[in-house]
KOLKOL-444065 format. One record per residue (C-alpha): residue in three letters; x, y, z; residue number from 1. Coordinates in nm, 4 decimals. Last residue first. Layout:
BEGIN
type->ALA u->X v->Y w->Z seq->NUM
...
END
This chain:
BEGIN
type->UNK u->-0.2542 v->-5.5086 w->0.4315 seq->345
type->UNK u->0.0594 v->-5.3072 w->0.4933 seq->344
type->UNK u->-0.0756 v->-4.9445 w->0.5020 seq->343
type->UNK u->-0.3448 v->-5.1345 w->0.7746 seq->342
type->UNK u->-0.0467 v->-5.2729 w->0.9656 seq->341
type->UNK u->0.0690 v->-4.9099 w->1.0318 seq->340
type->UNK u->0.4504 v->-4.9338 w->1.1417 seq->339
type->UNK u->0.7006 v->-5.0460 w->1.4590 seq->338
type->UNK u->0.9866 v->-5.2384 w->1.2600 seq->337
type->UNK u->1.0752 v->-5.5616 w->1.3856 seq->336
type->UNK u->1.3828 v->-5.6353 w->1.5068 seq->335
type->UNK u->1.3167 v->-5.8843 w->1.7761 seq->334
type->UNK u->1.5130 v->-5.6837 w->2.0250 seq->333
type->UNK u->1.3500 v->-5.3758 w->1.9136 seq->332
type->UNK u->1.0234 v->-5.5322 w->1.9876 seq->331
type->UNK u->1.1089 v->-5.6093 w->2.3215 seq->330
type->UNK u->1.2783 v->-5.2879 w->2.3597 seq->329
type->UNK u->0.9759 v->-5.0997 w->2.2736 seq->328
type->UNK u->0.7820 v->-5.3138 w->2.5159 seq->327
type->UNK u->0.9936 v->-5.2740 w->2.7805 seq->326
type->UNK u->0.9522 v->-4.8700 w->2.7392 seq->325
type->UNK u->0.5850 v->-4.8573 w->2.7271 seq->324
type->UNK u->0.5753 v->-4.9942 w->3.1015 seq->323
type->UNK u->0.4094 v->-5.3616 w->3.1438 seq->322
type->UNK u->0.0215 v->-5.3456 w->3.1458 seq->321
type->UNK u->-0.1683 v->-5.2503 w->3.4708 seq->320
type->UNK u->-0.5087 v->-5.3816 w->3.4924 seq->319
type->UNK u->-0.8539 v->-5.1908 w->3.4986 seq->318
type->UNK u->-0.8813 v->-5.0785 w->3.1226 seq->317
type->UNK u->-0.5431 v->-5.1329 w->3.0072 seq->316
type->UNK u->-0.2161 v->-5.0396 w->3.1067 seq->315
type->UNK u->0.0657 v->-4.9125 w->2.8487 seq->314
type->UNK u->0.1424 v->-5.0706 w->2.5349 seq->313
type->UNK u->-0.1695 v->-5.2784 w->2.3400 seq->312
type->UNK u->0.0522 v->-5.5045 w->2.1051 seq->311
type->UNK u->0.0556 v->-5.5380 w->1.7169 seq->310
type->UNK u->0.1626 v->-5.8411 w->1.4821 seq->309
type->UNK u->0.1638 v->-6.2126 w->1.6722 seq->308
type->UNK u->0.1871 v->-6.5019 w->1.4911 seq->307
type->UNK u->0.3934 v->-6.6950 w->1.7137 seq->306
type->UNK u->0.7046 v->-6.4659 w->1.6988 seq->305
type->UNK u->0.5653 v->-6.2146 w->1.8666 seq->304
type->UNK u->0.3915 v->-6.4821 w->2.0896 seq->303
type->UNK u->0.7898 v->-6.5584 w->2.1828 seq->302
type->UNK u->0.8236 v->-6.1884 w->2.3172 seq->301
type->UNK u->0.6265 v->-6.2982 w->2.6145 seq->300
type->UNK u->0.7449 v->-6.5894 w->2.7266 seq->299
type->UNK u->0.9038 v->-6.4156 w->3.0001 seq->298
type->UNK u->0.5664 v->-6.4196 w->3.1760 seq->297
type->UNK u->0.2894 v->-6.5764 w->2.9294 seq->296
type->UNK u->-0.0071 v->-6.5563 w->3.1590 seq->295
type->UNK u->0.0618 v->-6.2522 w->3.3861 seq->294
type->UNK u->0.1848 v->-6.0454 w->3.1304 seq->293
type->UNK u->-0.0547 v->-6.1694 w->2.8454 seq->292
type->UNK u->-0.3693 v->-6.0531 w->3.0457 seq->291
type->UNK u->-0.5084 v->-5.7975 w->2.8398 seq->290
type->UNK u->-0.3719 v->-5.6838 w->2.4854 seq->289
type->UNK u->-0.1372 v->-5.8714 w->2.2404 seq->288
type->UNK u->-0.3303 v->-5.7993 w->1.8780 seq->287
type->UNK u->-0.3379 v->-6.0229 w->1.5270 seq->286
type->UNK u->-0.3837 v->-5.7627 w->1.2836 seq->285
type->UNK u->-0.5279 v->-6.0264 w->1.0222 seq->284
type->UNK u->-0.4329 v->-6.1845 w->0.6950 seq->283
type->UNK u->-0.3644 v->-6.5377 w->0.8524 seq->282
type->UNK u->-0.7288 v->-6.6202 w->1.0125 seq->281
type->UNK u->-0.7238 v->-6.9814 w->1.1025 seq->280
type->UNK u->-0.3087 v->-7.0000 w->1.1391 seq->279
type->UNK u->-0.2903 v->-6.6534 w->1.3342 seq->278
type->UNK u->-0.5543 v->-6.7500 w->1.5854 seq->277
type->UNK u->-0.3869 v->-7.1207 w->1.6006 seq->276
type->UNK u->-0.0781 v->-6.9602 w->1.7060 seq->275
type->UNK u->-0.2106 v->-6.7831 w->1.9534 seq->274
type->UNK u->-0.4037 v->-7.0724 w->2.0845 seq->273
type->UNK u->-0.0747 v->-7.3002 w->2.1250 seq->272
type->UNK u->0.1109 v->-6.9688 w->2.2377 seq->271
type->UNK u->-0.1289 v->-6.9781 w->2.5457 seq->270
type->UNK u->-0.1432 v->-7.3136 w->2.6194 seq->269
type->UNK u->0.2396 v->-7.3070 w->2.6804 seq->268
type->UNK u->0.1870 v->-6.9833 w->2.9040 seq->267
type->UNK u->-0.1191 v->-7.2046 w->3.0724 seq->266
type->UNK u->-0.4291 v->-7.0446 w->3.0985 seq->265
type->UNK u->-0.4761 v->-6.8848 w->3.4473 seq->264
type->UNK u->-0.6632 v->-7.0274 w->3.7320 seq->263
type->UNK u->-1.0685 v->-6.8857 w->3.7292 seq->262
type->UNK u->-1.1213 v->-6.7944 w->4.1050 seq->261
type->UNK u->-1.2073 v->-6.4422 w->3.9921 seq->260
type->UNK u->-1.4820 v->-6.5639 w->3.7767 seq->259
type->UNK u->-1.7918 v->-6.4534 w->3.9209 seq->258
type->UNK u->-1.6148 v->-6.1032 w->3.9736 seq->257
type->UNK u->-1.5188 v->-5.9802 w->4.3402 seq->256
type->UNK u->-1.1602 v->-5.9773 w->4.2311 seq->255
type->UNK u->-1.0303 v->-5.9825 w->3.8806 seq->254
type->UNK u->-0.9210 v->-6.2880 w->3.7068 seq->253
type->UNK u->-0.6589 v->-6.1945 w->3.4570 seq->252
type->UNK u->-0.8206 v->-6.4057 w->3.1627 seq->251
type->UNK u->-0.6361 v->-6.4111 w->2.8377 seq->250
type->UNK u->-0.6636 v->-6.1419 w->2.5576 seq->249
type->UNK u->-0.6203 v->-6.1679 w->2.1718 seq->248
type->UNK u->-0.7380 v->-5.8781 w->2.0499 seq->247
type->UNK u->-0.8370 v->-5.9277 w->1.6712 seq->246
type->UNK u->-0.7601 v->-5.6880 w->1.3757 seq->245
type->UNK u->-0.9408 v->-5.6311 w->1.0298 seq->244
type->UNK u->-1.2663 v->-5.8528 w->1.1558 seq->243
type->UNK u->-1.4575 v->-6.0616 w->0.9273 seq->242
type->UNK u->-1.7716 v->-6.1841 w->1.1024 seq->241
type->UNK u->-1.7050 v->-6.5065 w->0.9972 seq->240
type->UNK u->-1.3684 v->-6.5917 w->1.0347 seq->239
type->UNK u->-1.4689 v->-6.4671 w->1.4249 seq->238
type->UNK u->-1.7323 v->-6.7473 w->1.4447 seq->237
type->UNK u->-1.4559 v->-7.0145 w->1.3164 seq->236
type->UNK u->-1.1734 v->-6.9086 w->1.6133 seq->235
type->UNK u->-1.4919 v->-6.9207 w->1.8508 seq->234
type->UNK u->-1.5553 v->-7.3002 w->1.7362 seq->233
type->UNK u->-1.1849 v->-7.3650 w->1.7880 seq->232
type->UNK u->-1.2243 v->-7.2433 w->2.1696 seq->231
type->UNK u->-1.5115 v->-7.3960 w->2.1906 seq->230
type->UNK u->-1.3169 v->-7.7281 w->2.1240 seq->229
type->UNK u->-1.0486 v->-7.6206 w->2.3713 seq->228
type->UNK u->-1.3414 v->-7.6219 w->2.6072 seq->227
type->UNK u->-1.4479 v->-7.2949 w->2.7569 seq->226
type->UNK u->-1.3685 v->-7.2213 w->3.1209 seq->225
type->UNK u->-1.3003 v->-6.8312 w->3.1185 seq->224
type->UNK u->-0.9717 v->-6.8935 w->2.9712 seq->223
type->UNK u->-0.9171 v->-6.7390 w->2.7039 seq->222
type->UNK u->-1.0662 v->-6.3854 w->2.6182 seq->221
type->UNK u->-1.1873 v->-6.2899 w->2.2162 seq->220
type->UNK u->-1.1454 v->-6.0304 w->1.9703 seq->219
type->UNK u->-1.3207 v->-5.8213 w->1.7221 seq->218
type->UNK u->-1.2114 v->-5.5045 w->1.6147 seq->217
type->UNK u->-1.3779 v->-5.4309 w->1.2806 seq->216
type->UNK u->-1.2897 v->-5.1329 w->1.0275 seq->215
type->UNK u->-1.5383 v->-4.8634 w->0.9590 seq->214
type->UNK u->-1.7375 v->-4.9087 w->0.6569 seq->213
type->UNK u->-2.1074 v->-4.8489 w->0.7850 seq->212
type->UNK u->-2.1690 v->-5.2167 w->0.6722 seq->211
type->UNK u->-1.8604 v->-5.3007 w->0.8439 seq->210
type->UNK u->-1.9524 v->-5.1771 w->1.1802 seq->209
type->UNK u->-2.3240 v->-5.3225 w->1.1437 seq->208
type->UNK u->-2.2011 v->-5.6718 w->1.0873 seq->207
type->UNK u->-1.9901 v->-5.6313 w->1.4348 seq->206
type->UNK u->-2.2712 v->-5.4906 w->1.6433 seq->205
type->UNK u->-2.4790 v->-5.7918 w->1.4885 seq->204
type->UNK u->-2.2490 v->-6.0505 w->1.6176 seq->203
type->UNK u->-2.2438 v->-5.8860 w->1.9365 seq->202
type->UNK u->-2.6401 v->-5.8716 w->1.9685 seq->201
type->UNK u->-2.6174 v->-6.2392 w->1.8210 seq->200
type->UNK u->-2.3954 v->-6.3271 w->2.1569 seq->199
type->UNK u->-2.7120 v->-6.2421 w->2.3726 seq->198
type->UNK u->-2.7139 v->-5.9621 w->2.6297 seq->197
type->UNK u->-2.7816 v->-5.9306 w->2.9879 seq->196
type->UNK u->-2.7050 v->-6.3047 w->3.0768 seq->195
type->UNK u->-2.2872 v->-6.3061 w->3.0245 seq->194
type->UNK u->-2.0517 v->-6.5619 w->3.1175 seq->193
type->UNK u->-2.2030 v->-6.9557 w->3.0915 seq->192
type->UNK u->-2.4361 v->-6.7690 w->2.8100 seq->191
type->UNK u->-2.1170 v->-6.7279 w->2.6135 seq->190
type->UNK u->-2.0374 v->-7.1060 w->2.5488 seq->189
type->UNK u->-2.2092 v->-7.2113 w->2.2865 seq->188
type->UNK u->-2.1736 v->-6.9105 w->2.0941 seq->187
type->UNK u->-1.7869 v->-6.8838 w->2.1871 seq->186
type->UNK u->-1.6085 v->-6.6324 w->2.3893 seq->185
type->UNK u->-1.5332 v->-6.2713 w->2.3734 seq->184
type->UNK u->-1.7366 v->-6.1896 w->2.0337 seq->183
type->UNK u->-1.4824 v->-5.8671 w->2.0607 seq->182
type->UNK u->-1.6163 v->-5.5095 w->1.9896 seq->181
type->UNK u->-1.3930 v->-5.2220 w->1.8954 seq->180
type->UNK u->-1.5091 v->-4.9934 w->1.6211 seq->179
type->UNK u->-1.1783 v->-4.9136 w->1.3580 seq->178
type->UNK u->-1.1286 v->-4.5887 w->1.1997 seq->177
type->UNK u->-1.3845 v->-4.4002 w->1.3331 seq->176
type->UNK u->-1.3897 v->-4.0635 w->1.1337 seq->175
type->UNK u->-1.7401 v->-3.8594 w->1.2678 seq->174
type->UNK u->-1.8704 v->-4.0790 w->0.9623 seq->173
type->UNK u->-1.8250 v->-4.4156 w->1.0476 seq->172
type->UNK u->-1.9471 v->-4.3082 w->1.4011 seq->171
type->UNK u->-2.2971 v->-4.1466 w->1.2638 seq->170
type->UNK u->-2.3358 v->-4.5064 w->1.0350 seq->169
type->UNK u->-2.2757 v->-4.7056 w->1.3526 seq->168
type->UNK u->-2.5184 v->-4.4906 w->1.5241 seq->167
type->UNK u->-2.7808 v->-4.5186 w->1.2191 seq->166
type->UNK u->-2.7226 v->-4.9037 w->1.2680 seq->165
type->UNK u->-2.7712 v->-4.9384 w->1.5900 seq->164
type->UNK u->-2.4677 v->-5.0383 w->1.8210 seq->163
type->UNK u->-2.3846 v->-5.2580 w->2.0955 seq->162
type->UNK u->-2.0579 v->-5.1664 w->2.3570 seq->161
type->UNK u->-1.9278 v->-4.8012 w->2.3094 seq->160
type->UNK u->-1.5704 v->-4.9375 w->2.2078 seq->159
type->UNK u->-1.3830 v->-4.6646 w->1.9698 seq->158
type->UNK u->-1.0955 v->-4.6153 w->1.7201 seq->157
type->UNK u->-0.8796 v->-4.3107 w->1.5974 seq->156
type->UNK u->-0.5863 v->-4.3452 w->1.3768 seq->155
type->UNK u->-0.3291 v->-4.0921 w->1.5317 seq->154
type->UNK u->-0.2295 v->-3.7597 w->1.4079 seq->153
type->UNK u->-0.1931 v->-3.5976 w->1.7550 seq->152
type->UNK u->-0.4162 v->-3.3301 w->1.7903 seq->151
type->UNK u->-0.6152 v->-3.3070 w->1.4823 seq->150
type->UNK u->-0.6929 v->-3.6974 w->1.5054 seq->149
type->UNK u->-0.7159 v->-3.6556 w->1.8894 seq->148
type->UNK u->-0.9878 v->-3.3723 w->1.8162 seq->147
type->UNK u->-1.1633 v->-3.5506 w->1.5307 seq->146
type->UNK u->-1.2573 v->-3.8412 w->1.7586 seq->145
type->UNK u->-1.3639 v->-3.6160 w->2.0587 seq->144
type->UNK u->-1.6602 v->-3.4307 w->1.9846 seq->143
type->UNK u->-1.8329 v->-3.7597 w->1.7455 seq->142
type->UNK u->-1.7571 v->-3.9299 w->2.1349 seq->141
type->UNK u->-1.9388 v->-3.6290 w->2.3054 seq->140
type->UNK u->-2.1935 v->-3.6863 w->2.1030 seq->139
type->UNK u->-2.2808 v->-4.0020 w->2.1183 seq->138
type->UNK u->-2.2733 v->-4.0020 w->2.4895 seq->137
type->UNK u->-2.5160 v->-3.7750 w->2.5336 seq->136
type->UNK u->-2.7114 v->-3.9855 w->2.2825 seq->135
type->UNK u->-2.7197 v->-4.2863 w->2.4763 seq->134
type->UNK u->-2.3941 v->-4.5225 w->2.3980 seq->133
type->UNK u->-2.3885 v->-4.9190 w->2.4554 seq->132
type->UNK u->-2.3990 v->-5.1596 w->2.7307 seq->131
type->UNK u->-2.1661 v->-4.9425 w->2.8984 seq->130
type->UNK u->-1.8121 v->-4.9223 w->3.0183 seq->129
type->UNK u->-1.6383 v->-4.6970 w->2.7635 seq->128
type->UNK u->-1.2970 v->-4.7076 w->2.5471 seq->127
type->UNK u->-1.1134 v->-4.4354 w->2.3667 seq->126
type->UNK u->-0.8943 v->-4.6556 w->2.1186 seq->125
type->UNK u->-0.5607 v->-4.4621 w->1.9998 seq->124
type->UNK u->-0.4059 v->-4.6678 w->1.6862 seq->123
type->UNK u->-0.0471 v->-4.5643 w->1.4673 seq->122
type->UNK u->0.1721 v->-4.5851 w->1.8063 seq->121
type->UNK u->0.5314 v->-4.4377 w->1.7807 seq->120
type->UNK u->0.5951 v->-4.3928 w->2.1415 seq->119
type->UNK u->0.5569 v->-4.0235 w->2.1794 seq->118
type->UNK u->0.1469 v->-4.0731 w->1.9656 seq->117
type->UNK u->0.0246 v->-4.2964 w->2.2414 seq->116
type->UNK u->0.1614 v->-4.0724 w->2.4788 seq->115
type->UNK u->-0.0220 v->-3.7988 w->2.2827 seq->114
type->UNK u->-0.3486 v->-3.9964 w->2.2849 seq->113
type->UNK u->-0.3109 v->-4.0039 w->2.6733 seq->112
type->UNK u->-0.2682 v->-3.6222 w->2.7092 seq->111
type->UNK u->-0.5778 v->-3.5899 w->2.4285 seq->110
type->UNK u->-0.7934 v->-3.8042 w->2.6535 seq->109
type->UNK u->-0.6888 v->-3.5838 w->2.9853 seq->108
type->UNK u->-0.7479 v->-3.2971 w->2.8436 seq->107
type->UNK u->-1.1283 v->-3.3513 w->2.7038 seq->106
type->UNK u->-1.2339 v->-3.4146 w->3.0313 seq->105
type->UNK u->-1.2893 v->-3.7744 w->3.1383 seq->104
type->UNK u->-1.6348 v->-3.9519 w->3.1331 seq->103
type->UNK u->-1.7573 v->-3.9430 w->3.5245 seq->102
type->UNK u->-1.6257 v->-4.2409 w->3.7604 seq->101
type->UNK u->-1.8497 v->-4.5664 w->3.8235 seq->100
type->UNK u->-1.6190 v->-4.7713 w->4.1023 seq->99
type->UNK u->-1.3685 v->-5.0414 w->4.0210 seq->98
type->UNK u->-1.2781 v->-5.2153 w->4.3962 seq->97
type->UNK u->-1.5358 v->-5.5199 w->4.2887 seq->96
type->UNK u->-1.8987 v->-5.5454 w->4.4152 seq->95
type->UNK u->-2.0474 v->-5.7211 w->4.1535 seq->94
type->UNK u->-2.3947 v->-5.6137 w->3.9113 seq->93
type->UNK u->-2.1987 v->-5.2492 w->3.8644 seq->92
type->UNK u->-1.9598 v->-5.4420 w->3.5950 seq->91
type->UNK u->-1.6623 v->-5.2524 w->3.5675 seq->90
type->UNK u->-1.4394 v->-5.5673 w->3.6924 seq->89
type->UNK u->-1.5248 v->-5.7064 w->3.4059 seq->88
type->UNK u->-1.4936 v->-6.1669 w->3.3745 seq->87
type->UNK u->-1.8853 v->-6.2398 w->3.4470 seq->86
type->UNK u->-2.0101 v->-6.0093 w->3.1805 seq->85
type->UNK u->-2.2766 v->-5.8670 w->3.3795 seq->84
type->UNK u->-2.4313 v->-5.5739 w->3.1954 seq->83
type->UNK u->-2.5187 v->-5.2696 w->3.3870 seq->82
type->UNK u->-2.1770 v->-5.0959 w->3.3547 seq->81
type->UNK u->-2.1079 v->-4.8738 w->3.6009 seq->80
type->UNK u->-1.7159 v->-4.8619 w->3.5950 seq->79
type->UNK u->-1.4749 v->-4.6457 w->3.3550 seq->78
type->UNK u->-1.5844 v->-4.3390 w->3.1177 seq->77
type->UNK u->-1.2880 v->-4.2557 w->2.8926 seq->76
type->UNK u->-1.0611 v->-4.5422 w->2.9836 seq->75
type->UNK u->-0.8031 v->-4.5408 w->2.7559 seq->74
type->UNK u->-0.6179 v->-4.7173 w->2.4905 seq->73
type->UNK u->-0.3168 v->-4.7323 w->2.3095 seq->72
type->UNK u->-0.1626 v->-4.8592 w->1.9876 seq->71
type->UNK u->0.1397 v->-5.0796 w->1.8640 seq->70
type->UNK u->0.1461 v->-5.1786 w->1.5399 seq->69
type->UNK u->0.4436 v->-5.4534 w->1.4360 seq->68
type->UNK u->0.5944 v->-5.4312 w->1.0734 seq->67
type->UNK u->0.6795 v->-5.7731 w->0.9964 seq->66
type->UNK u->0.5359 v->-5.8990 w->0.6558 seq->65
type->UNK u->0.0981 v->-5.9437 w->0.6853 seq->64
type->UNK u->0.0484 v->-6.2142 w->0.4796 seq->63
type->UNK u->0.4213 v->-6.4178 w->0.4439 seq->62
type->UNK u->0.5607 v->-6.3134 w->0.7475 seq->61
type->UNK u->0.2311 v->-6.4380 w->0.9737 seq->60
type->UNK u->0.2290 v->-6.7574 w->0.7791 seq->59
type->UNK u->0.6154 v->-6.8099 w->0.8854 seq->58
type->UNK u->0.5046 v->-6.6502 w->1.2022 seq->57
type->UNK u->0.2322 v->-6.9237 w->1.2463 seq->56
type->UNK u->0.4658 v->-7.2172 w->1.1503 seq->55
type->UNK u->0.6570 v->-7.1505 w->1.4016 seq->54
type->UNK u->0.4573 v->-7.1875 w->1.6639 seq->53
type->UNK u->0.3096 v->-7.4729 w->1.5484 seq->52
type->UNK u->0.6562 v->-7.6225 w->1.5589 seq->51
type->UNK u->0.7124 v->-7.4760 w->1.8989 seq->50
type->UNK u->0.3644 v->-7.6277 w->2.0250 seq->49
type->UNK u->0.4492 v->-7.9784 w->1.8743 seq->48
type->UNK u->0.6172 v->-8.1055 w->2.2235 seq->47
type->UNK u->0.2744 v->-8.0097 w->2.3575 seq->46
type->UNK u->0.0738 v->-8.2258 w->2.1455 seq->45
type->UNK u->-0.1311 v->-8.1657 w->1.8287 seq->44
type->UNK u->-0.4807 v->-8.1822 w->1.9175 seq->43
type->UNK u->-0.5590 v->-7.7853 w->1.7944 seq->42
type->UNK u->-0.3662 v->-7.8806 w->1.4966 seq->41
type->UNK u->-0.6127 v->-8.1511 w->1.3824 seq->40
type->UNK u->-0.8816 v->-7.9272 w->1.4357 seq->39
type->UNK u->-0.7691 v->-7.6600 w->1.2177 seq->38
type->UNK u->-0.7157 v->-7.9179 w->0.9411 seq->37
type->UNK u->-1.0784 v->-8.0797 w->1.0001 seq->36
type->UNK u->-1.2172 v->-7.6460 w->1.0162 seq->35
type->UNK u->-1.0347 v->-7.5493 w->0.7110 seq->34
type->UNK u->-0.7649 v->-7.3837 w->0.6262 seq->33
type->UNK u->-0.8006 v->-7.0877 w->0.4540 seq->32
type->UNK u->-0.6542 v->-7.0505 w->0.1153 seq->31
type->UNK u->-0.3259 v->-6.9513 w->-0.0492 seq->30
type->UNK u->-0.2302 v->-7.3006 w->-0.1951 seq->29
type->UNK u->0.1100 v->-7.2556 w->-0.1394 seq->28
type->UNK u->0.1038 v->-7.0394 w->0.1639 seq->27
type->UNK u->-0.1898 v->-7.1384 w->0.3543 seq->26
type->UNK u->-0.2863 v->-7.4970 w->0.2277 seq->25
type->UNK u->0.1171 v->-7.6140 w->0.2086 seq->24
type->UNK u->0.1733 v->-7.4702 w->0.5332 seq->23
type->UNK u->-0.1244 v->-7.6827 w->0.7192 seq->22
type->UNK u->-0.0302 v->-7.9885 w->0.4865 seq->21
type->UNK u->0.3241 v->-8.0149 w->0.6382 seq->20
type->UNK u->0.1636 v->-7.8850 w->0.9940 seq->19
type->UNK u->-0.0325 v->-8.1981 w->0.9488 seq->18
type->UNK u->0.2249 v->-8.3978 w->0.7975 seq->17
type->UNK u->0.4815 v->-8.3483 w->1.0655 seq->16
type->UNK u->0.2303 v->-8.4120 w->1.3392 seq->15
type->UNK u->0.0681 v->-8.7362 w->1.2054 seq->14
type->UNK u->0.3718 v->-8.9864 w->1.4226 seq->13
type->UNK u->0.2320 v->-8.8180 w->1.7142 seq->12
type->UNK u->-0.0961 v->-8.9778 w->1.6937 seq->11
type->UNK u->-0.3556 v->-8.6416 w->1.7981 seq->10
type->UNK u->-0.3413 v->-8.4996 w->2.1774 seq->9
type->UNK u->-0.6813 v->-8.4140 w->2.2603 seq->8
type->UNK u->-0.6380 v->-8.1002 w->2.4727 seq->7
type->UNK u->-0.8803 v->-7.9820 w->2.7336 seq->6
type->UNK u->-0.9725 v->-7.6246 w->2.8080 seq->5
type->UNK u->-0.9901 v->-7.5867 w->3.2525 seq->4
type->UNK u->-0.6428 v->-7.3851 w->3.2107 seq->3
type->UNK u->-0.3411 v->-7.4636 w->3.3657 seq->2
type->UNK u->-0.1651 v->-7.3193 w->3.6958 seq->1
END
């Protein structure tokens, strides 16, 4: 099944200059491309997807080298959420088969940081579903963060939803490393998924995380209906909030959610737009996390070599990821050495 994002294929006799030009801009010239150049690869056709591809891990090699991250995550307080976000499962506005449990006891985040830690991650994200954190909250999280950096070691990062600046300053300090919080979609398009907050009250989230001087998580999910043009617009919003690493996730449509009939994005599709993400912001930690096993299948060690640096192992927040182990051996495969990306940027 395809995606509802259109492509404008450009004149096919263009497509070796433009990814000609494209390379010369980002290596050569060593400056962002712009958003004509990024356009005209975003309407390069099919057959030029494996050239794009290409081009992206050459530009991928040449910023970041080819050390791959791999992190973990977990669910510390899962369901309940009172913001509608048409694509979450956790979302207590639809009646979906992910039900509001308690925030999970101390042992049981340290056991999964330590898997994270057994198979050689440098990132451990404790994630929660809510529109942001209340001061119980706060405090259990400024608890926690410097016991799974005791514990295991690990660079520790969080997603509590919107922040204020004095929390964002409280997290920084407590020893955040990175604050999760993706723009999802693009401005234009975001009100077609969410109602109960505004895209600015992301963009602000994200502002306020570097001001306190943690680093910024900021990703985005493909196809939830957006355009391919929105989708080039969201690559341009995220250039400008400045993120250190971006989750690239595709739609898994979950049941009972407003978008659960959504088809899946294309696996071709889906290396065009990883590509692209690496191409329009070539310095980042460019991350594999939800949906990529259903939508690329056994193309799935290709986005590594699409501009692809760091993977979420394990399961995520209410979908099962492949096992930690096929992972490793993907990577392995590929010989790429498992690192820190920030010790490399």
């Amino acid at each position: 099944m395809t995606s509802t994002a259109s492509v404008d294929p450009v004149d096919i006799a263009s497509e070796p200059s433009v990814l000609d030009d494209a390379r010369r801009a980002l290596i050569a010239e060593r400056r962002d491309l712009e958003a004509d150049e990024l356009d005209a690869l975003r309407r390069l056709p099919d057959s030029a997807v494996p050239s794009l591809a290409a081009l992206a891990h050459e530009v991928r090699l040449d910023y970041c080298g080819d050390v791959v991250e791999v992190a973990g995550i977990v669910s510390a307080r899962t369901g309940g959420c009172p913001e509608d976000c048409h694509f979450c499962a956790q979302s207590a506005q639809f009646d979906t088969p992910v039900k509001a449990t308690p925030f999970l006891d101390t042992d049981e985040v340290l056991a999964a940081a330590a898997e994270t830690a057994e198979f050689g991650g440098a990132e451990f994200c404790i994630i929660l579903a809510v529109r942001g954190p209340d001061e119980r909250t706060m405090q259990r999280l400024l608890e926690l963060v410097p016991l799974v950096r005791e514990h295991t070691g690990l660079n520790v990062a969080v997603s509590a939803g919107i922040l204020t600046s004095d929390q964002a300053r409280r997290l920084a300090e407590g020893g955040v490393h990175r604050y999760n919080h993706n723009l999802e979609t693009a401005r234009s398009y975001f009100p077609e998924v969410v109602s109960t907050h505004t895209w600015e009250e992301r963009a602000e989230t994200c502002r306020l995380v570097r001001e306190a001087g943690m680093q910024l998580c900021c990703g985005v999910l493909l196809g939830m209906g957006e355009t391919s043009r929105q989708r080039l617009e969201l690559l341009l919003e995220l250039r400008a909030v400045d993120p250190a690493e971006v989750p690239i996730n595709f739609l898994n449509p979950r049941p009972g959610t407003p978008l659960s009939d959504r088809p899946l994005v294309d696996p071709l599709e889906a290396i065009r737009w990883i590509a692209l993400t690496r191409l329009a912001l070539p310095s980042v930690i460019l991350r594999y996390a939800g949906g990529r096993e259903v939508t690329l299948r056994e193309l799935q060690a290709l986005g590594l070599t699409s501009g692809v640096n760091a993977l979420i192992v394990g399961n995520y927040l209410t979908t099962l990821g492949r096992s930690p182990a096929e992972d490793l051996t993907m990577i392995e495969d590929l010989r790429m050495p498992i690192g820190e990306l920030g010790k490399v940027l």
